[in-house]
C-alpha positions in Angstrom: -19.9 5.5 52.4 -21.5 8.5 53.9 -24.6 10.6 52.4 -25.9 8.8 49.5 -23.7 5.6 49.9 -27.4 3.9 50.9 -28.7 4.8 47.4 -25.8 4.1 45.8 -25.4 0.8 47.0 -28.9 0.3 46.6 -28.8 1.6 43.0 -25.4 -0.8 42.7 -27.4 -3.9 44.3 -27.3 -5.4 40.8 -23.5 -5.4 38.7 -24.1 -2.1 37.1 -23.7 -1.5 33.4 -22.7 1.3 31.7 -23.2 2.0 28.4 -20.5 4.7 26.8 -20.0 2.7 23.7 -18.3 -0.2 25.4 -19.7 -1.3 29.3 -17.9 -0.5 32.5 -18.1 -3.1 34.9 -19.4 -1.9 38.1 -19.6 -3.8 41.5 -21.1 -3.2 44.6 -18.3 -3.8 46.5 -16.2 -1.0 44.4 -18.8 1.6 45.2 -18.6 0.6 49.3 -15.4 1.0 48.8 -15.4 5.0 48.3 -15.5 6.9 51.4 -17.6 10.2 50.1 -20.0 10.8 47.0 -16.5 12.5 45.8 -14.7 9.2 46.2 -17.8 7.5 44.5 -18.3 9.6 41.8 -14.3 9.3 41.2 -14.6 5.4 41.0 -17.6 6.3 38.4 -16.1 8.5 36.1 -12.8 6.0 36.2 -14.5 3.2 35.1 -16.4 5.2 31.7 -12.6 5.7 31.0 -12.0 2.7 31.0 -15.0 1.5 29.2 -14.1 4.3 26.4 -10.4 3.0 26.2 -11.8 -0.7 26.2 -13.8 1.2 23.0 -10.4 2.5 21.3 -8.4 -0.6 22.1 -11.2 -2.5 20.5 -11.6 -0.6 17.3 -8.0 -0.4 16.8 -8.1 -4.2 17.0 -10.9 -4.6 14.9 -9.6 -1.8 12.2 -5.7 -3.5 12.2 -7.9 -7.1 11.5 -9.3 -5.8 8.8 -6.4 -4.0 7.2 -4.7 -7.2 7.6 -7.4 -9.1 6.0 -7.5 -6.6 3.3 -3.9 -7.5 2.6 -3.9 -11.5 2.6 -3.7 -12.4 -1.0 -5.3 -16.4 -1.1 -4.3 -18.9 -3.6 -7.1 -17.9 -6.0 -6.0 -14.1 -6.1 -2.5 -15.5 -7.0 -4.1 -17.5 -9.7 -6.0 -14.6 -11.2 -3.2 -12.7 -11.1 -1.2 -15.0 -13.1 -3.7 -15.3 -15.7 -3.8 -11.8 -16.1 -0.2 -11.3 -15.9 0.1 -13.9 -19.1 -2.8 -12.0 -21.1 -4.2 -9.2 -19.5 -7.3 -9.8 -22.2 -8.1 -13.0 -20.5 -11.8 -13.1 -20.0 -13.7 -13.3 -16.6 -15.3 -16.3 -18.2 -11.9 -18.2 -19.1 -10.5 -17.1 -15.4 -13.3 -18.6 -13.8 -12.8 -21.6 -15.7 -9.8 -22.2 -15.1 -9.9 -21.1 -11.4 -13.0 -23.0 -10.7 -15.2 -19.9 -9.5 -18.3 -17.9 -10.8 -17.6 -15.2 -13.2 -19.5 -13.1 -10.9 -16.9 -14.3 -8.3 -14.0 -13.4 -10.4 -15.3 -10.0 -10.7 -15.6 -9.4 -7.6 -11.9 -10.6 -6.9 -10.7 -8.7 -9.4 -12.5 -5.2 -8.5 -11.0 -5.8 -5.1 -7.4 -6.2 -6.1 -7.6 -3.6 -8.3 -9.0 -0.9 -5.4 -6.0 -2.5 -3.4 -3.6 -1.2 -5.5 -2.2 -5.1 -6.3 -3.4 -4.6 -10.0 -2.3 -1.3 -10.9 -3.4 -1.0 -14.1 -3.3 -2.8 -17.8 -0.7 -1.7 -20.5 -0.1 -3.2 -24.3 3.3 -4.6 -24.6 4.5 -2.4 -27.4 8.0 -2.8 -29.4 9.8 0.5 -29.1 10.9 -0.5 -32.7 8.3 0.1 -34.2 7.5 3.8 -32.8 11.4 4.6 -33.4 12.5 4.5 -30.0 15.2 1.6 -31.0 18.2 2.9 -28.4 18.1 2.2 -24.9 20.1 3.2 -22.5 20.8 3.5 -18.4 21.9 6.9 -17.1 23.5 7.2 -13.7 22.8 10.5 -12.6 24.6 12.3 -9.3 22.2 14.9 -7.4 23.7 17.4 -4.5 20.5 17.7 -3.5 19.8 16.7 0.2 18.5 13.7 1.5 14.9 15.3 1.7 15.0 16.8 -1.2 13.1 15.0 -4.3 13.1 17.8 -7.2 15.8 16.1 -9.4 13.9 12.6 -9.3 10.7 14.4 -9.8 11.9 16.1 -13.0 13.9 13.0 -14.4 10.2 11.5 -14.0 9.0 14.4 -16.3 10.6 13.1 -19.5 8.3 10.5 -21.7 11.6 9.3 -22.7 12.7 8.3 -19.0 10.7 5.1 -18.7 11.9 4.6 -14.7 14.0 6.5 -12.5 15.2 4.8 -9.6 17.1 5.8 -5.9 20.0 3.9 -5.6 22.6 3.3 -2.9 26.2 4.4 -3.8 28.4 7.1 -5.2 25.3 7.8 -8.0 22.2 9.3 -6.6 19.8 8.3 -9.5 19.6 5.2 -12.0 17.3 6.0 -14.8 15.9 3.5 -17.8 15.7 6.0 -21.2 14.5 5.5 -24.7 15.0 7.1 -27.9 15.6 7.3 -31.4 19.3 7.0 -31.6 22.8 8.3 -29.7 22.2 11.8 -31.5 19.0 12.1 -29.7 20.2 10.6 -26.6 23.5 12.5 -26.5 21.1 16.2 -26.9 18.8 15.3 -24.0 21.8 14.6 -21.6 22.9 17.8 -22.2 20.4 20.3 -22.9 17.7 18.5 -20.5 18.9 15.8 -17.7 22.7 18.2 -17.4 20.4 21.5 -17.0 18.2 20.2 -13.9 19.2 22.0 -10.9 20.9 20.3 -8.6 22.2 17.9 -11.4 26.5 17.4 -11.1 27.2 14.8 -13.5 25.8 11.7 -15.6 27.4 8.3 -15.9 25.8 6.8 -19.6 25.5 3.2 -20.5 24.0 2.2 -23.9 22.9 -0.9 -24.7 23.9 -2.9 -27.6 21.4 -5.9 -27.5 18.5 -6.6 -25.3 18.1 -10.1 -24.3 15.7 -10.2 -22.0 13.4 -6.6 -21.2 9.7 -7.4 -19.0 7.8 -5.7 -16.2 5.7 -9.4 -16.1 6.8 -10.2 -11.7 8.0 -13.8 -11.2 4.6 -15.0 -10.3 4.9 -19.0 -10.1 2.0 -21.0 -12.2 -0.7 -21.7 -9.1 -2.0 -25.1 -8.7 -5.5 -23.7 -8.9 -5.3 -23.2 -12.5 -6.8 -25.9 -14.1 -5.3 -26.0 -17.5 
């Protein structure tokens, strides 16, 4: 090295570390290597690349770790969940009983799955008898609307008396769940409502005549960590 390869090397005596929010690894033998300042200066700059890529690379890492850890649902969240599931009044004291924890524990677990999205939300089971919204029915509804284009499931979701509206494979475009007072009702809304959306070209209707089973309660199976 020519110029100030002396200090350089003198400087680089020592494995020289530095610091750009992650270390590049210097050696003495790198910088001898270069045959100008240019070259060595070069070889410098390369290696803060490097030691900022080294910095990405292991945020990324440590950021997916966490997002992955965010998402791992243990044995006691699955317990909670359960309980919950049964009687969303359940107490944090008769949850940590049964799962073995602190209340202030269950809290905590609790808070968490519920800023994760996992519990979204707690409802009342009501019967639709009792507010006079006896009939139900399922509506298939065909959309020429394009693939991107959302506006007919966006206002079938508009109507309190659609209580889901799905996207389903097939010759139908939409499957929706609807409630109301009685065929009269029902037979008014398909035409002066769900038949005027834009985009709308024809409903298929289904009415059902008895309901033997109807819950939005998931499948969740009774954990071993429940104590009673």
């Amino acid at each position: 090295m020519t110029g100030n390869s002396g200090e350089c090397q003198a400087q680089a005596g020592r494995e020289t570390w530095l610091e750009c929010g992650a270390t590049a690894h210097i050696t003495t033998e790198e910088l001898a290597s270069a045959n100008s300042p240019d070259e060595g200066r070069e070889i410098l700059i390369g290696k803060i690349h490097y030691g900022i890529g080294g910095l990405r690379t292991l945020q990324l890492a440590y950021n997916s770790g966490m997002e992955a850890q965010n998402r791992i649902i243990d044995e006691i969240d699955v317990a909670i969940l359960y309980l919950l599931s049964t009687n969303a009044r359940e107490t944090q004291v008769e949850i940590a009983r049964a799962v073995g924890l602190a209340p202030s524990a269950v809290l905590e677990r609790i808070r968490k799955l519920e800023a994760r999205k996992v519990i979204r939300g707690y409802a009342a089971d009501v019967d639709p008898n009792a507010l006079g919204q006896g009939l139900l029915a399922f509506v298939a509804v065909r959309s020429e609307d394009g693939p991107a284009d959302d506006s007919v499931a966006r206002h079938l979701a508009s109507f309190p008396e659609i209580l889901e509206v799905h996207h389903v494979a097939g010759e139908d475009c939409y499957m929706v769940k609807v409630r109301t007072r009685d065929a009269e009702q029902l037979g008014t809304m398909l035409r002066t409502r769900i038949g005027r959306i834009p985009g709308v070209s024809s409903t298929r209707t289904t009415i059902v005549l008895e309901t033997v089973k109807e819950t939005s309660r998931l499948a969740i199976p009774r954990p071993q960590k429940v104590a009673r």
